[in-house]
C-alpha positions as CSV (number, residue, x, y, z in Angstrom):
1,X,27.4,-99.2,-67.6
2,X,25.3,-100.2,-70.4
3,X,22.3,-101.6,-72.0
4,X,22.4,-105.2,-74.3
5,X,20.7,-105.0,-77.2
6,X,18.6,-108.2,-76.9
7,X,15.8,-107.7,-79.6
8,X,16.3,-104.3,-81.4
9,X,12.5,-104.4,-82.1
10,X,10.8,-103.0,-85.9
11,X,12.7,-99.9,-86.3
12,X,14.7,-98.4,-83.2
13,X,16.7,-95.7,-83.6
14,X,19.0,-93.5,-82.1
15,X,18.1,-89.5,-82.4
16,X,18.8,-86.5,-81.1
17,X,17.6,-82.9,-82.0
18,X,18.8,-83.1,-85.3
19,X,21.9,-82.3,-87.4
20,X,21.7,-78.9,-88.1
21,X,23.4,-77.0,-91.0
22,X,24.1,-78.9,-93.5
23,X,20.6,-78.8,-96.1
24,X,22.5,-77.2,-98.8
25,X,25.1,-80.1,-99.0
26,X,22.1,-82.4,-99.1
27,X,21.9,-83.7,-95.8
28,X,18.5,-83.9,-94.3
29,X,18.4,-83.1,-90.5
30,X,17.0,-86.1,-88.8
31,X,15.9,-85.7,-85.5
32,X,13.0,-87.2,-83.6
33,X,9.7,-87.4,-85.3
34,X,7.7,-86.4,-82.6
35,X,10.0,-83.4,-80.9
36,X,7.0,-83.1,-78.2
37,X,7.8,-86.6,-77.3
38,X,11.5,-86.7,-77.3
39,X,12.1,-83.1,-75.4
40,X,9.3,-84.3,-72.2
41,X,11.8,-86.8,-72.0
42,X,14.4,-85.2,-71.6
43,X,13.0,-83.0,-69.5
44,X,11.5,-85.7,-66.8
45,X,15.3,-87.0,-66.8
46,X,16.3,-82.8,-66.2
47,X,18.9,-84.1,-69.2
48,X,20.1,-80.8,-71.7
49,X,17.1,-81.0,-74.3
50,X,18.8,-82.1,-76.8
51,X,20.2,-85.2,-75.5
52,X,20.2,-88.6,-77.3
53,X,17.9,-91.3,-76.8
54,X,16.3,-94.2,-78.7
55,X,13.4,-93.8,-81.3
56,X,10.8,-96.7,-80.8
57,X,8.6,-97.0,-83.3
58,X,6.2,-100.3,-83.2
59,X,7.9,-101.7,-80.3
60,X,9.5,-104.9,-79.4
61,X,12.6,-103.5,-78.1
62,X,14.4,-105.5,-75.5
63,X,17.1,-104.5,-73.4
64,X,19.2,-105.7,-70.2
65,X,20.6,-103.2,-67.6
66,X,23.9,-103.4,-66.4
67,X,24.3,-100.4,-64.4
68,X,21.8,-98.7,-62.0
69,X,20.6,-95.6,-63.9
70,X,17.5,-93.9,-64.6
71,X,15.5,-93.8,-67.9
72,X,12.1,-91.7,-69.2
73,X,9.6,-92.9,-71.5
74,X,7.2,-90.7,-73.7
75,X,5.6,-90.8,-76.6
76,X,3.0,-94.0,-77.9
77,X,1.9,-96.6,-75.1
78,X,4.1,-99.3,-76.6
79,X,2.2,-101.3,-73.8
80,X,6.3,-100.9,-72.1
81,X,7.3,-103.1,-69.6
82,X,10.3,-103.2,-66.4
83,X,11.2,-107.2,-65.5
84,X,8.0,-107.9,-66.4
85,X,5.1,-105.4,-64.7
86,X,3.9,-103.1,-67.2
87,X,4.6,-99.5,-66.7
88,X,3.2,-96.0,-67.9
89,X,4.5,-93.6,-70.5
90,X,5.3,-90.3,-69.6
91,X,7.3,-90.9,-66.5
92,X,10.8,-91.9,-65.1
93,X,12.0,-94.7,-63.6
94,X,14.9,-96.1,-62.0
95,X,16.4,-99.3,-63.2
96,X,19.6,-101.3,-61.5
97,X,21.3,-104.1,-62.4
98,X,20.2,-107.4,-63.7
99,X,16.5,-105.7,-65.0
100,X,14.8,-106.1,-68.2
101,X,13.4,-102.7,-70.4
102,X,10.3,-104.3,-72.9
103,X,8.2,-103.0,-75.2
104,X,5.6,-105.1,-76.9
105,X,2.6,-103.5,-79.6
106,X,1.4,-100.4,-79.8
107,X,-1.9,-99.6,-77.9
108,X,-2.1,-96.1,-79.1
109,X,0.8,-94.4,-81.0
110,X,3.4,-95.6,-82.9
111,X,6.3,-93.8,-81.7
112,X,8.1,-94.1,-78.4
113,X,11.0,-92.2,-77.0
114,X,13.0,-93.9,-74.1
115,X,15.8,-91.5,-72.5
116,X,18.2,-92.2,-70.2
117,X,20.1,-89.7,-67.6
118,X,22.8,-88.4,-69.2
119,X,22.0,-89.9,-72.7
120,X,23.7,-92.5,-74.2
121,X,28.1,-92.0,-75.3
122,X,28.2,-92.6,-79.0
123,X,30.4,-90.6,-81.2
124,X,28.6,-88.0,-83.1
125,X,28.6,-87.4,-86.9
126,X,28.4,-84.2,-88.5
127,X,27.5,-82.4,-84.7
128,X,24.8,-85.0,-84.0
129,X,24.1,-88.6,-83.9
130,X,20.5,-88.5,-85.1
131,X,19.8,-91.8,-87.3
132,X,19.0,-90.9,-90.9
133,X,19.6,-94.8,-93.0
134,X,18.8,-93.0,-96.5
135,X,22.7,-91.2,-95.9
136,X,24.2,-93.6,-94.3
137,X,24.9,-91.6,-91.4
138,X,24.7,-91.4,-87.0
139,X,23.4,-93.8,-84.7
140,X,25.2,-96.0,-82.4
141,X,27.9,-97.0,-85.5
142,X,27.5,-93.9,-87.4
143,X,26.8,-95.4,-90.2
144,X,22.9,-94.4,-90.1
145,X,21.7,-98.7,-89.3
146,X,19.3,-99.1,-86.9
147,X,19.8,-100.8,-83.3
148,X,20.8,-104.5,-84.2
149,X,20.7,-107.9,-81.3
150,X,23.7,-107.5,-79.6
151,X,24.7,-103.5,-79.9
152,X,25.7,-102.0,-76.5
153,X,24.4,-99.0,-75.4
154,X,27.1,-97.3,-73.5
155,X,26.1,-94.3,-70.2
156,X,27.2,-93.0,-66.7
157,X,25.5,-94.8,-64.6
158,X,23.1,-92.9,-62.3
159,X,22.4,-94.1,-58.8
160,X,20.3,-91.1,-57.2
161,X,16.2,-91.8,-58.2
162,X,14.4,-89.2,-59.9
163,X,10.6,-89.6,-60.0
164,X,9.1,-87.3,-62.2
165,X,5.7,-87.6,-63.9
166,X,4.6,-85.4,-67.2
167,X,1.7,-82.9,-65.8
168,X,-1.5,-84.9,-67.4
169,X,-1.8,-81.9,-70.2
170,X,0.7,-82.1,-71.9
171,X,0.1,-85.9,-72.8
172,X,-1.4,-86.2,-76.1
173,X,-4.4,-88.7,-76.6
174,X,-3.1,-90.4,-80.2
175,X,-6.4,-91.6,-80.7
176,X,-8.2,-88.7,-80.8
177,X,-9.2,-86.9,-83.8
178,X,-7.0,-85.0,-85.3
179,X,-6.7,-81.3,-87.1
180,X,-3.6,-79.7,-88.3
181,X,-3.2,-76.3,-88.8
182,X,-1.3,-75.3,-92.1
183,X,0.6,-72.3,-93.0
184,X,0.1,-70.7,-96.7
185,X,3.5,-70.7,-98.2
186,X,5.5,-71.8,-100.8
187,X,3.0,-72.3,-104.1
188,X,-0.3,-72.0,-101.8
189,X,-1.4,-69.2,-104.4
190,X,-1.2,-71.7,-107.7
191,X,-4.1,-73.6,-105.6
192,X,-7.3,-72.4,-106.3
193,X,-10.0,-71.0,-104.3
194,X,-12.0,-73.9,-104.9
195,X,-9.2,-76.6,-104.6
196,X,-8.2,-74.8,-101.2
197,X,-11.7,-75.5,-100.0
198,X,-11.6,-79.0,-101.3
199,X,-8.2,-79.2,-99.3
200,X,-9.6,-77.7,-95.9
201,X,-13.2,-79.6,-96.4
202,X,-12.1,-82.6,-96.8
203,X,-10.6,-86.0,-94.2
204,X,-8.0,-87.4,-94.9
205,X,-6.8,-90.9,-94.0
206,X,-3.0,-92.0,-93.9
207,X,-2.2,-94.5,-95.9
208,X,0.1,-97.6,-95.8
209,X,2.9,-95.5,-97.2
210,X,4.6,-93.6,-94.3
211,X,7.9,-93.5,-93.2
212,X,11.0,-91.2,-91.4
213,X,11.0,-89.4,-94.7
214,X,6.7,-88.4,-96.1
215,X,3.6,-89.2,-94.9
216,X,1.6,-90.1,-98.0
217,X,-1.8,-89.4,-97.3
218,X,-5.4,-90.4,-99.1
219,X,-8.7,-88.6,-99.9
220,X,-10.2,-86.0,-102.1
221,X,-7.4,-85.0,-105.0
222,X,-6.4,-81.3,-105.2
223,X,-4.8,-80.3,-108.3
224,X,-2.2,-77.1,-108.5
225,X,-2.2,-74.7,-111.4
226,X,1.2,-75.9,-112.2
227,X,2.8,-78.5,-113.7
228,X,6.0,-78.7,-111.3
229,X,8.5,-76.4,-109.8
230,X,12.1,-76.1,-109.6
231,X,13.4,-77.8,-107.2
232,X,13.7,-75.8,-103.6
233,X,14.2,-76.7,-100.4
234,X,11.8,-77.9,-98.2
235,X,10.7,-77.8,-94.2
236,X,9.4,-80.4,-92.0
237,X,6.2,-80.3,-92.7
238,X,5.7,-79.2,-96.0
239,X,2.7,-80.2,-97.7
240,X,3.3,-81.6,-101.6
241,X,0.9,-82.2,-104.1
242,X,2.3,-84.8,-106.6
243,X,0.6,-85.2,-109.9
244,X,-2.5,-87.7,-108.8
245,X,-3.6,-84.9,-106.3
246,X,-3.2,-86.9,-103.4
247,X,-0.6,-85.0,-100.1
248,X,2.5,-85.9,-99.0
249,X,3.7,-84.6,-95.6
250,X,7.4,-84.4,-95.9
251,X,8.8,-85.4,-92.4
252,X,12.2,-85.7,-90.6
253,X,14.0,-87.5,-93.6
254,X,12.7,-85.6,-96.1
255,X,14.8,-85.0,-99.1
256,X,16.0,-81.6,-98.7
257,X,15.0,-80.2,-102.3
258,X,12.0,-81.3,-103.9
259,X,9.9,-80.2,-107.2
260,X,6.3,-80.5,-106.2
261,X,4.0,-77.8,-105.7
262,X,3.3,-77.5,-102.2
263,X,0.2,-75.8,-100.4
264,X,1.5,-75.0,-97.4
265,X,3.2,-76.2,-94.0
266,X,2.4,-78.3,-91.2
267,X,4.3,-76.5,-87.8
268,X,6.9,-79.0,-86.3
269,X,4.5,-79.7,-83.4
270,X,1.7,-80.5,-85.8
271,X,3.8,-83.0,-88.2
272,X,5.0,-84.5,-84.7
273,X,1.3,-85.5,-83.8
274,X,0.7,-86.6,-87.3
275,X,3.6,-88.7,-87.0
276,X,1.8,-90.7,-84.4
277,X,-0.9,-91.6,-86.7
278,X,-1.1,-95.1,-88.0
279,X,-2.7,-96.1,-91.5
280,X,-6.2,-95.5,-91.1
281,X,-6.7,-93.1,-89.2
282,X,-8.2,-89.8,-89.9
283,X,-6.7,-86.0,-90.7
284,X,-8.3,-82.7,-91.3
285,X,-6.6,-79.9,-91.6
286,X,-7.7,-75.9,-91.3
287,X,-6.0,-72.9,-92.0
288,X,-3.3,-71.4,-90.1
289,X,-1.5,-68.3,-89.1
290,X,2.4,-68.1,-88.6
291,X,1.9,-66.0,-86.0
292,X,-0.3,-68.4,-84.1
293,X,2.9,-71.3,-84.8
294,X,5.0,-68.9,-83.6
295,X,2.8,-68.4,-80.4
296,X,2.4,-72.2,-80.0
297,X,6.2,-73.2,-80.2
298,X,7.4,-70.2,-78.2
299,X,4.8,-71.7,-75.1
300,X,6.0,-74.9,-75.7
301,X,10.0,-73.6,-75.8
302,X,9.3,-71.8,-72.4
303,X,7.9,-75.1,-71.1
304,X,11.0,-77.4,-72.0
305,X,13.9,-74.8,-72.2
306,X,12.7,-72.4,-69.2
C-alpha cells in the first residue's frame, strides 16, 4: 500500500493546490508550479482536483510499488519509465506489485507531476501539505524537506484500471516559443512609456537563477521612476524590477511582501508555462487584459472542475 522511495531524484516534492489563507502571517502558499500540469492529473485519475501528488522537477525519481494502484503523469517528458519501457506523459497507468516508476532527464520541460488514485495519506499542515523548504513546512514529514531514499509513500490501493489519455490540446509543447501576457497593475504607471515599449519589445532569456520562489530573468534593463516601495504583498506572477533593471517573476514560493516596483502580472496559467522553461530559453511578453485572464482561467476551470 505504498511506494519506496529508492532515489528521490534532484528536487521532488510533495504539493497540492496550495495552503490558502495564511499571507498576512507570512506564509507563502506553495502549490504546484505548473497548476495546468498538476490539475490534468488529477483529472485523468478522476481524483478531487486538489489532491496531492509529487512535484518532479529534473527527474531521477525512483520508486517501487507495493500495492496495485493507478497513477497519472503530466507535465515535462522526464523521458518516464514503468519496469523499464518508457512510457508517455499525459496519461494513466496501472501499476501492481513488484514494478518500478523511473524518471531519467528531461527531454522537454522541467517539471513533472505524477498522481496517484486517491493521492497519497500524509498529515496536512496548516490545511495542506504543499512542500514550501524556505518555512520549514508540509510534505511527507511536515517539515517542508524534500522526498529523501527510503521515505514511504503511503495510499489505498486501487485495483480497477483506468485508461485515460489528456485530449492532444491541452498538452503544451515546452519547446515552443513562448509569450506571456501581463496584466498592468501594481506600479505599471511609474514605468514609462518608453521603458514599457522596451519591456514589450524586447526577448528575454531565463537565466541560471530560478527556483520554487522567482524566475530571474535576462535582457534589455527597464528602469522604474521610483526608487522602491513599501513593502506589499505580492501574487504569483508578479513581475519585479530590482535596481539593475533586469525581471524577476515571483513564483509559488515567493515571499509574500516584497519592496520592488513591479510592472505588472503574469496570470497563474502563464507563470505555470514559464515555469517549464529551462535557462536559455526565450520569453516575450505583450500586454494583457484582466478580463481576457479572467476568460482564460474560467475555460480552463470549466474544463478540470466541470
Amino acid at each position: 500500500m505504498s511506494f519506496d522511495v529508492v532515489n528521490p531524484g534532484i528536487l521532488t516534492l510533495l504539493e497540492d493546490s496550495g495552503r490558502i489563507g495564511f499571507q498576512h502571517l507570512g506564509i507563502t502558499t506553495g502549490g504546484p508550479m505548473d497548476e495546468h500540469a498538476f490539475y490534468w492529473a488529477n483529472r485523468l485519475l478522476n481524483n478531487p482536483p486538489g489532491t496531492n501528488q509529487l512535484e518532479i522537477t529534473f527527474g531521477q525519481l525512483q520508486l517501487n510499488v507495493n500495492a496495485a494502484t493507478c497513477i497519472a503523469i503530466t507535465g515535462a517528458d522526464l523521458s518516464a519509465r514503468i519496469n523499464d519501457k518508457p512510457v508517455r506523459s499525459w496519461c494513466s497507468y496501472a501499476v501492481k506489485k513488484g514494478d518500478t516508476i523511473e524518471f531519467g532527464t528531461p527531454k522537454q520541460g522541467l517539471r513533472a507531476y505524477l498522481a496517484v488514485k486517491g493521492g497519497f495519506e500524509c498529515e496536512e499542515k496548516l490545511g495542506s501539505v504543499a512542500t514550501v523548504k524556505r518555512e520549514k513546512i508540509g510534505g511527507l514529514n511536515g517539515n517542508g524537506e524534500p522526498l529523501k531514499q527510503g521515505d514511504v509513500l503511503r495510499f489505498t490501493p486501487h485495483v480497477n484500471v483506468i485508461d485515460q489519455r489528456a485530449p492532444k490540446w491541452t498538452i503544451p509543447h515546452y519547446d515552443a516559443p513562448l509569450e506571456l501576457g501581463v496584466m498592468p497593475a501594481y506600479q505599471n504607471a511609474s514605468f514609462s512609456h518608453d521603458e514599457q515599449m522596451t519591456f514589450f519589445t524586447s526577448a528575454y532569456e531565463v537565466s541560471q537563477n530560478i527556483d520554487r520562489m522567482g524566475y530571474r530573468l535576462s535582457g534589455a534593463p527597464i528602469k522604474s521612476r521610483l526608487d522602491g516601495i513599501i513593502s506589499e504583498g505580492i501574487a504569483f506572477g508578479a513581475i519585479q524590477i530590482p535596481n539593475d533593471g533586469q525581471p524577476i517573476v515571483l513564483m509559488k514560493d515567493r515571499q509574500t511582501i516584497g519592496g520592488y516596483p513591479k510592472i505588472g502580472c503574469l496570470s497563474s496559467l502563464g507563470a505555470g508555462q514559464l515555469s517549464q522553461r529551462s535557462p536559455g530559453q526565450s520569453v516575450s511578453f505583450s500586454p494583457m487584459d484582466v478580463a481576457d485572464a479572467e476568460v482564460e482561467r474560467r475555460l480552463f476551470n470549466r474544463v478540470i472542475f466541470g
